[in-house]
N, C-alpha and C positions, 0 to 999 in steps of 0.2 A: 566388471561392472557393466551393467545392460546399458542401451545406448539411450533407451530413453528413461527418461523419473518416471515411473509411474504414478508419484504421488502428486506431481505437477502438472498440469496438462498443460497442452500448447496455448490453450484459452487464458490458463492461469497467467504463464510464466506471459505472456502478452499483454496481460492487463498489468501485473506486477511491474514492467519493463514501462509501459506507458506511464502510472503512478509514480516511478523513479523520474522520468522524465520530467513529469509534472510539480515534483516536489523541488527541483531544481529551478525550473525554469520561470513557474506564475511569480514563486516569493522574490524572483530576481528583478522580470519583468516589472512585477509591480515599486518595487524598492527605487529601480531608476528613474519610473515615472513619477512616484512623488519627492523622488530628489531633484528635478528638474524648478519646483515650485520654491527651494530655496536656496538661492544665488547670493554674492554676495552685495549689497547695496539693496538687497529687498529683505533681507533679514538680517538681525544682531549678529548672528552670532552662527552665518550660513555654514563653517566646515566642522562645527561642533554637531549641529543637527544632522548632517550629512551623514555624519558617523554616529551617531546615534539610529539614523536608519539603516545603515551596514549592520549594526547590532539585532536588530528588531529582524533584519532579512537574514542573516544567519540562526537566530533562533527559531526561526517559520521553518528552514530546510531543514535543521536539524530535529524540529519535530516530527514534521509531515515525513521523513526519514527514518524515523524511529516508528508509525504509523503503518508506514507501506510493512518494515521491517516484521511489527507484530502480524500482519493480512497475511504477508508469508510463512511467518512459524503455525500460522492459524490453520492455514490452507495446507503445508507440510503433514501438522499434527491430524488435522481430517482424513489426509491420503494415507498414513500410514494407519492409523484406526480400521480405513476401509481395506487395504491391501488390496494386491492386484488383481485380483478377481473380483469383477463388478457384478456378477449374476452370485446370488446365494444359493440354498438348497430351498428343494419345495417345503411348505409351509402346511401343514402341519401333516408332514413323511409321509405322503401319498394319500395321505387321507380324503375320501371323497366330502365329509361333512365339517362344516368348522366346528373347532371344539371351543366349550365355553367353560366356567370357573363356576358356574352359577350354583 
């Protein structure tokens, strides 16, 4: 097997790898932040809510996960469509005049 994908670029698998990060990280971020707003003695019913935003922040990563997931079979399916030779043949076979349909 060749060392590099050629269907991935470096640019891809870069943006892909930050998008993994990011799908982990905002719906986390955000989830503690608004769990700070209910404590108990300021809300009814503060460890019900709490876990109910544990629900709401695993269903955010498991989507935006499943997101980055489809950009990558998307971005796979392109590179192999295109295959490793990025330059094609001349257009229309050495022809000096464009041909037309008309």
């Amino acid at each position: 097997m060749a060392s590099t994908i050629f269907w991935l670029t470096a640019a891809v698998r870069r943006r892909l790898l930050i998008a993994t990060a990011a799908s982990f990280a905002v719906p986390w971020l955000v989830g503690e932040f608004v769990k700070q707003f209910y404590q108990a003695g300021l809300h009814g019913d503060a460890v019900r809510a709490q876990l109910l935003i544990d629900f709401i922040v695993i269903g955010a990563i498991v989507f935006s996960l499943t997101m980055v997931l489809t950009v990558a079979l998307g971005a796979w399916i392109h590179g192999v469509m295109k295959g490793p030779r990025h330059d094609g043949d001349p257009f229309p076979a050495g022809a000096k005049d464009c041909l037309h349909d008309d």
